[in-house]
N, C-alpha and C positions, 0 to 999 in steps of 0.2 A: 521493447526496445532491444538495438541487438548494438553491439559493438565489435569492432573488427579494426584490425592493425591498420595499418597504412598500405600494406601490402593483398591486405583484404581477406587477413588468417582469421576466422572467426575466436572471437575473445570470449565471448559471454551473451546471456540473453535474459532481460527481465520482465519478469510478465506479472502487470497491474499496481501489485497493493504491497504493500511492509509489511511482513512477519507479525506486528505488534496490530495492526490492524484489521481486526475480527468483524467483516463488513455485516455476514450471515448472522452471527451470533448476537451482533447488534442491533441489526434492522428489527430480528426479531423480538429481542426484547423489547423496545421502542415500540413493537407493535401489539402486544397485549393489552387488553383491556381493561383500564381501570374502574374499581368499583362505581354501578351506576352508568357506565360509560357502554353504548353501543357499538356493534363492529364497523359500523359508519362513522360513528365520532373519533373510535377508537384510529381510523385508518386518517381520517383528516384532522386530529393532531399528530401522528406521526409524521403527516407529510408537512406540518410546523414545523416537528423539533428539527426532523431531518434533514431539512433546509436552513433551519439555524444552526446547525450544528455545524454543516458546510460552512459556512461564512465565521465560523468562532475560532477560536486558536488552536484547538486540536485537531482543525483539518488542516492548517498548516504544519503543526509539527506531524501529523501522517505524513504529510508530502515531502518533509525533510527526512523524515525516516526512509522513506523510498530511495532520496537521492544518496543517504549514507550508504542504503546497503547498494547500492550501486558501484559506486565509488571504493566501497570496502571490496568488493570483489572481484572489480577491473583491480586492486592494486594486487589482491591475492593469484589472482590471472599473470599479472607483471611479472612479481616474482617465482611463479614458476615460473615462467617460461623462460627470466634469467636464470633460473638454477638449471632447466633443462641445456639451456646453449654449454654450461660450464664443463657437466656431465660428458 
């Protein structure tokens, strides 16, 4: 996502996921195998938790985290570029 003034200065530009949300380090764990548990089994419960995990409340606070840091850095954006007009 890209953000830009009204005048069409470029402001900032965000790409994907929140800081706090470790997609890589996560899928992988979720994909190991538990004992007894085949690389087939193993891949078709992941693709459960995975999908519930979507729908449960930590994929929503991810997505809130996204829009914080968003919002935190169009304001950090703001104010410089009021401190720069001052200068």
């Amino acid at each position: 996502m890209v953000f830009y003034t009204s005048d069409l200065e470029y402001l900032y530009h965000y790409t994907e996921l929140p800081a706090l949300y470790h997609k890589e380090r996560l899928a992988a764990a979720m994909q190991v195998a538990r004992p007894g548990e085949t690389r087939e089994q193993a891949w078709e419960r992941f693709l459960r938790d995975w999908g519930a995990m979507q729908q449960s409340p930590f994929f929503r606070l991810w997505a809130g985290a996204a829009i914080d840091e968003m919002l935190s850095a169009l304001h950090e954006r703001h104010l410089a570029r009021l401190a720069g007009r001052r200068a």
